[in-house]
C-alpha positions as CSV (number, residue, x, y, z in Angstrom):
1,X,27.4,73.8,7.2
2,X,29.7,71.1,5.8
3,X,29.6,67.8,7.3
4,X,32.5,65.0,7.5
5,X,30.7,62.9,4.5
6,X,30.3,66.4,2.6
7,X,34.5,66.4,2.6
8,X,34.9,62.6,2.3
9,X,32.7,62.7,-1.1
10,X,34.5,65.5,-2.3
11,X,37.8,64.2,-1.7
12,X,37.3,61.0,-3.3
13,X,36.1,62.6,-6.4
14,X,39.1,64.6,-6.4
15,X,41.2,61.3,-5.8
16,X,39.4,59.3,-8.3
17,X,39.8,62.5,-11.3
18,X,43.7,63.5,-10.9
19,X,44.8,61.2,-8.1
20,X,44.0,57.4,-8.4
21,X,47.7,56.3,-7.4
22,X,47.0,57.5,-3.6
23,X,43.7,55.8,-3.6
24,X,45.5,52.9,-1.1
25,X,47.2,55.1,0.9
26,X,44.1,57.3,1.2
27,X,41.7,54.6,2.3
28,X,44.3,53.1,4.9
29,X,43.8,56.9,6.2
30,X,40.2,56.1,6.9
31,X,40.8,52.9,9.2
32,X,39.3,53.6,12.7
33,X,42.4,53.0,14.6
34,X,43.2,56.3,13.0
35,X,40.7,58.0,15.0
36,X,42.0,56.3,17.9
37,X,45.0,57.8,17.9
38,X,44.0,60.9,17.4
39,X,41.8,60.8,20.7
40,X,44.8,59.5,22.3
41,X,47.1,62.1,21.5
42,X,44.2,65.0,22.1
43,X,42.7,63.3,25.8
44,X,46.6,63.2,26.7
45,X,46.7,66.7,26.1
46,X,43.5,68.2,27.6
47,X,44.3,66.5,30.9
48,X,47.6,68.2,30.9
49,X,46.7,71.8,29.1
50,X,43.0,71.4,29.6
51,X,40.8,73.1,26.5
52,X,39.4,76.7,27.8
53,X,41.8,78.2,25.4
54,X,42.3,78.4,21.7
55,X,45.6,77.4,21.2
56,X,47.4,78.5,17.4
57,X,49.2,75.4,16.0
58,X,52.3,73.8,13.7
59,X,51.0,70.0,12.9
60,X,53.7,68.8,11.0
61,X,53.3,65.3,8.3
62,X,49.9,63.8,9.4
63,X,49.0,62.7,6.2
64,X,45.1,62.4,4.7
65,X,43.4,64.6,7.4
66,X,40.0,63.8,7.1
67,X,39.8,62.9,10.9
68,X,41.5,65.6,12.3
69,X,38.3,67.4,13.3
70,X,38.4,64.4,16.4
71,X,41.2,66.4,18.2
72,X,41.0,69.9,16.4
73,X,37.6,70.3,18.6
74,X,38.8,68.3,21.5
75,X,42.4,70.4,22.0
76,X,40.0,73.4,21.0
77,X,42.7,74.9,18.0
78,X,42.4,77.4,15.6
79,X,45.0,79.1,13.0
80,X,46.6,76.2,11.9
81,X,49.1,75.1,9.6
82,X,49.5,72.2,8.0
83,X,53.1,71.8,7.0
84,X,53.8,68.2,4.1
85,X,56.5,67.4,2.1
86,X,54.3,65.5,-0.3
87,X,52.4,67.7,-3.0
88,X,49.4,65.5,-3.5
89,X,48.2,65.7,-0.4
90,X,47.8,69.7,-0.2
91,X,44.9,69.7,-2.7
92,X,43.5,66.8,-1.4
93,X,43.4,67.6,2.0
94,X,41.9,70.5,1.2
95,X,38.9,69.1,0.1
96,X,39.1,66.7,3.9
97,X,38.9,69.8,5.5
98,X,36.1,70.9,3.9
99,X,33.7,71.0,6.8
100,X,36.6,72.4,9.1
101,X,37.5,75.1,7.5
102,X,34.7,77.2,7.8
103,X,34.3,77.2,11.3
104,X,38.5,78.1,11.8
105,X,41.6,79.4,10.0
106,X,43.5,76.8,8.3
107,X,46.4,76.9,5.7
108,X,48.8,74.6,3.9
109,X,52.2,74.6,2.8
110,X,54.2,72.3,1.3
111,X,57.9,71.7,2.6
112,X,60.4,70.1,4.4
113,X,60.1,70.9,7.8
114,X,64.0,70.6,8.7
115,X,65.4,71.6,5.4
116,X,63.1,74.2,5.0
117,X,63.3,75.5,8.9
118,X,63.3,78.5,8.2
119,X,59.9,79.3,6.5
120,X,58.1,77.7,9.4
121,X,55.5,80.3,11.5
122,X,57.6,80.6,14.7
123,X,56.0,83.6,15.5
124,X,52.8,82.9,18.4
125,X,53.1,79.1,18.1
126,X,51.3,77.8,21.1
127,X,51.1,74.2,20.1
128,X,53.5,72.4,17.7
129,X,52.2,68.7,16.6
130,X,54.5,65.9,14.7
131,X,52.2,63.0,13.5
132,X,55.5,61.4,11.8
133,X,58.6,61.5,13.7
134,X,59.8,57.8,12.6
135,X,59.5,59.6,9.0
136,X,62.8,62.9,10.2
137,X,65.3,62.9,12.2
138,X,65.3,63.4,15.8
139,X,63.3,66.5,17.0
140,X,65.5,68.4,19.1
141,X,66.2,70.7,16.2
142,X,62.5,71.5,15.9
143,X,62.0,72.3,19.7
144,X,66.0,74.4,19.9
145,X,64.5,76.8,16.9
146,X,63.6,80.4,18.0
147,X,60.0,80.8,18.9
148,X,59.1,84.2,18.9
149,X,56.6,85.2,21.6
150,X,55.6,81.7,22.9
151,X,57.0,78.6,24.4
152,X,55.0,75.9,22.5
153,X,54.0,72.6,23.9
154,X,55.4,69.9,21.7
155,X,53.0,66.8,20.8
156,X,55.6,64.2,19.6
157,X,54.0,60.5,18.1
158,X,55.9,58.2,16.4
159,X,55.8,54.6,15.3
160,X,57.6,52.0,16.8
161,X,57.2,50.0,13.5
162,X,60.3,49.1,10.7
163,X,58.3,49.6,7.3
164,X,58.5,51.2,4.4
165,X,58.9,55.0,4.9
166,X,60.3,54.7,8.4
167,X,63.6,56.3,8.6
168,X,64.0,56.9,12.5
169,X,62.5,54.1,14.3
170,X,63.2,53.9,18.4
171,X,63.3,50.7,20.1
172,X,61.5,51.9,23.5
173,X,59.9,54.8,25.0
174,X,62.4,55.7,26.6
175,X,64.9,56.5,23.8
176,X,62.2,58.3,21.7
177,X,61.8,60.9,24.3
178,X,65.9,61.4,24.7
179,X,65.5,62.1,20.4
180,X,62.7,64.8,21.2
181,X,65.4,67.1,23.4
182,X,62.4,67.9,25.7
183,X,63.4,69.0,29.1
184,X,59.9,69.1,30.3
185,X,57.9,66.3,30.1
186,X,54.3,66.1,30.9
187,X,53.6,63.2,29.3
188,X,54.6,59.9,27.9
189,X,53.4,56.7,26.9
190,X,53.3,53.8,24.6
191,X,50.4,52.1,22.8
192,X,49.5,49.5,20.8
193,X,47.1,50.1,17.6
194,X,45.9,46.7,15.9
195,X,49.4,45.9,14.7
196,X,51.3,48.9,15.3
197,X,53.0,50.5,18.2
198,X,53.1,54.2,18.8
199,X,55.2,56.6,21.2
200,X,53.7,59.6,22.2
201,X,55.7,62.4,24.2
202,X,54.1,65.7,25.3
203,X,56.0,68.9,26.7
204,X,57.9,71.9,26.7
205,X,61.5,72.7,25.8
């Protein structure tokens, strides 16, 4: 059994052989306010959803994933996807998986998730997460795209922050959910971590 240091060790190696340019951004990836926002987005659901199934899931542009073990086991998920737009973090994450991945199914593929729409799994989505909305455009043309068998719940968190990267940035809570197209909102709030400030929206079309 493969433990979180087993994937952080590997992944470093891999980052310091054929990836030493993402060294920053991968070590910004490991501050604990990270992990915080994980919880938040994972407790938020559980009250709502609770965890006695095992939901499949779409998690859209979270970046370096060694964390994501802290709400994979708390939301209780299996068959994911992991859909980026950057190459170099497939391989790598990967390796930050490490001791997920063999206790569920995980894949990876690298696209744009509005571009490419249309290779997306749409088929038994139960849970569709977006770690980067301040990075697309608004996401009511991810939650008005035919969803074959299911009506996911949508996990929405963005950053209220104007920095580098940031292409959609809302000024309140209250205009980030109007950008999700949500009808049905379980949940919404606002949070600050150390310097930044994050929306997150959960519900169904």
């Amino acid at each position: 059994m493969f433990k979180l240091e087993d994937s952080l060790v590997s992944s470093l190696s891999l980052i310091d052989s054929n990836y030493p340019h993402r060294k920053k951004d991968f070590y910004n990836s490991l501050l604990h306010k990270n992990i915080k926002i994980y919880n938040w987005l994972a407790d938020e659901y559980v009250k709502v959803y609770g965890n006695d199934k095992v939901p499949t899931a779409n998690i859209f542009a979270s970046g370096f994933l060694l964390y994501d073990s802290y709400y994979i086991k708390k939301m209780n998920l299996d068959n994911i996807i992991y859909y980026d737009y950057d190459p170099d973090i497939l391989p790598i994450n990967w390796q930050c998986l490490k001791h997920v991945r063999s206790q569920i199914l995980i894949d990876q593929k690298c696209l744009d998730v509005i571009l490419d729409s249309d290779y997306l799994r749409k088929d038994n989505v139960d849970v569709l997460i977006n770690f980067s909305c301040e990075k697309m455009i608004d996401q009511k043309l991810v939650v008005n795209m035919e969803y074959q068998n299911k009506n996911p719940v949508f996990c929405f968190l963005a950053s209220g922050n104007h920095k580098r990267g940031n292409i959609n940035v809302h000024s309140s809570l209250e205009s980030f959910e109007k950008s999700t197209g949500l009808s049905n909102i379980k949940y919404s709030g606002e949070a600050f971590f150390i310097d930044e400030k994050k929306y997150l929206v959960i519900g169904e079309k």
